[in-house]
N, C-alpha and C positions, 0 to 999 in steps of 0.2 A: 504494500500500500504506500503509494504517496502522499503526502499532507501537501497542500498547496499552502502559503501563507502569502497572501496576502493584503498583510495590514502596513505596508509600506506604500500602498497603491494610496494618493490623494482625491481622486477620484475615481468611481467606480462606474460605466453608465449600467444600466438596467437590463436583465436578460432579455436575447433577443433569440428569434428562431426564424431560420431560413434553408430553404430547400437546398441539395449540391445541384449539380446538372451534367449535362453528358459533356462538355465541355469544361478545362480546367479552370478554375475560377480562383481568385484571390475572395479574401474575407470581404473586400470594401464591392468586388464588382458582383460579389451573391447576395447585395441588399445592405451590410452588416455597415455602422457608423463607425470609420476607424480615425476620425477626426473629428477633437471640440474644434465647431468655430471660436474666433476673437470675439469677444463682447467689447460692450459700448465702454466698460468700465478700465477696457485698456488691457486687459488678456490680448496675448497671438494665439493662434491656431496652434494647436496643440497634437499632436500625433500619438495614437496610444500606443505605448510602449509590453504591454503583457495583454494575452487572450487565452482564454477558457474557452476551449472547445466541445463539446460533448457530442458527440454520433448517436441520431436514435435511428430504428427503422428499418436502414441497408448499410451496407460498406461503403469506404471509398478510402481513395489514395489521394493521399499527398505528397507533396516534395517541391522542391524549389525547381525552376523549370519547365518542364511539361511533362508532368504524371500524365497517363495514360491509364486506360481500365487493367493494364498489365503491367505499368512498369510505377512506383512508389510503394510510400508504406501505407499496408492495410492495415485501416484503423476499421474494426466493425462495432458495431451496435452497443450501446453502454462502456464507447471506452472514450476516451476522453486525448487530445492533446493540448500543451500548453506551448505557447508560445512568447516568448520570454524577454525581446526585444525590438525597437522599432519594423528597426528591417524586416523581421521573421513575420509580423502583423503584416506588414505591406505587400510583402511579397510571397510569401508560401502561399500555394494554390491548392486547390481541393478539387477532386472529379467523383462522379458514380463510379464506384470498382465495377459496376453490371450498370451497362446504358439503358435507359430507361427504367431505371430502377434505383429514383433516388433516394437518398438521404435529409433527414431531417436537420439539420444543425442550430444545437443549441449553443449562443455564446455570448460569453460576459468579456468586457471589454474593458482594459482599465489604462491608469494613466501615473505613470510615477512620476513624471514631473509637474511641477505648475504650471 
């Protein structure tokens, strides 16, 4: 078992759920908000730096690049990846391991800087 912690995270946004597709997708281009806008109070744009992933449903593969329904790591149903840094958020992409057979994706999205 792994423990997740964290309580370093300043912000947390809200769990969110979104289908994968048969196509690799990043987390921002499958729906998911992976940027606070600036507010009026004089914040920048802010890039979440950690994500909570959960898989319900079906399989899929990820990996940096272009997974394929054959080529990354399968993550199936009730398991979870995390993703630990800017980059990793922005760019790790997610596909159906079986096309037309997607995945749910549950994920919490957070922000360790201000």
């Amino acid at each position: 078992m792994q423990i997740v912690n964290v309580s370093g995270m300043h912000h947390l946004e809200d769990i969110d759920s979104n289908a994968s597709t048969n196509t690799e997708s990043t987390l921002s281009t499958l729906g998911f908000t992976i940027t606070k806008t600036a507010t009026a109070s004089g914040d920048r744009d802010t890039n979440a730096d950690m994500a909570l992933v959960q898989v319900e449903t079906a399989a899929v593969r990820v990996g940096s690049g272009t997974p394929t329904t054959s080529l990354g790591f399968l993550i199936q149903p009730n398991q979870f990846v995390i993703l630990e840094t800017e980059e990793e958020v922005a760019n790790t992409k997610f596909i159906s391991a079986v096309a037309g057979n997607h995945a749910t994706l549950q994920a919490q999205i957070g922000y360790k800087k201000k």
